[in-house]
Phi, psi and omega in degrees: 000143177239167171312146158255132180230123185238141189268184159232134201250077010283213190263068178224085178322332208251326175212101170196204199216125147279095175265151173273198152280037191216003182047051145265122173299104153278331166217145185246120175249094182238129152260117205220136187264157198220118180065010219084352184240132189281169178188105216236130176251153191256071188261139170282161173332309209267002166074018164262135165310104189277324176212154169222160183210137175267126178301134196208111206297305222229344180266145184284157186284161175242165186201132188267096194261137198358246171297020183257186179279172171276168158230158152296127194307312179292356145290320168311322189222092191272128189260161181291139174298308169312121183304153168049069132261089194254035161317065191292106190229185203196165182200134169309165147338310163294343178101349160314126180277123180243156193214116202250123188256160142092040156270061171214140184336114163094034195227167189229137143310114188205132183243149176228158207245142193340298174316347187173097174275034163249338160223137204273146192284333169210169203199114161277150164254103148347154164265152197213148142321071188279097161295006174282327175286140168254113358282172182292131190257139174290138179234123199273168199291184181215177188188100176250164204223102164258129201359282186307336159285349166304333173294357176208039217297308211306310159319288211285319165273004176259319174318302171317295179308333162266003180265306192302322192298329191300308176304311182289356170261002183274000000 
């Protein structure tokens, strides 16, 4: 297995398509409000809902892994008691620890995994402005997922979508 790199389609955590390089949709992102309450679902390849997360003004959102109930996102993805720590963590199905670093404004998201906190298994890249091209070109974000994050691909892209939305709505 090699990295994998996936865009976003457009450039929305909340409503968008996760493509390979071959512009296959790998992941369905939609939000739809329901009662007044946004509620953003999560579809795989295979067009099943893997998560859903309910949006929340003032309370942290809650959120729904395939057939479970809902919890709080901050149970799920627990941040550090230490100030200016902008450390996010999390642990698969096996009880393995994962750890999402850079969530604080200007920071690139990069997650690594407990066994080897030096390098990190995935990485977002921001979409950017390339002002070197004449006219200036949008060079769009990426999402690279390397092999040992392939082992929990599903984890690794829902974790991200609730981080990134979370930044972007602040």
């Amino acid at each position: 297995m090699s990295t994998l790199s996936l865009s976003l389609h457009p450039d929305c955590p909340w409503n968008c398509t996760l493509d390979d390089p071959d512009d296959f949709i790998l992941y369905d992102v939609r939000t739809v409000v329901k009662m007044q309450t946004n509620y953003t679902f999560i579809r795989n390849a295979g067009d099943q809902v893997i998560a859903t997360i309910r949006w929340r003004d003032v309370l942290p959102d809650m959120i729904m892994l395939t057939e479970g109930s809902f919890v709080s996102v901050n149970s799920w993805l627990t941040r550090s008691l230490v100030p200016f720590n902008f450390n996010i963590k999390f642990k698969d199905d096996s009880g393995r620890g994962y750890t999402w670093r850079g969530n604080a404004p200007g920071l690139s998201l990069r997650l690594f995994a407990d066994e080897d906190p030096t390098t990190p298994i995935a990485q977002y890249y921001k979409s950017y402005r390339d002002w070197q091209t004449n006219p200036p070109r949008r060079v769009p974000s990426r999402f690279e997922i390397k092999p040992r994050a392939q082992e929990i691909f599903d984890l690794v892209v829902i974790s991200f979508l609730c981080l990134e939305k979370g930044r972007r709505a602040k």
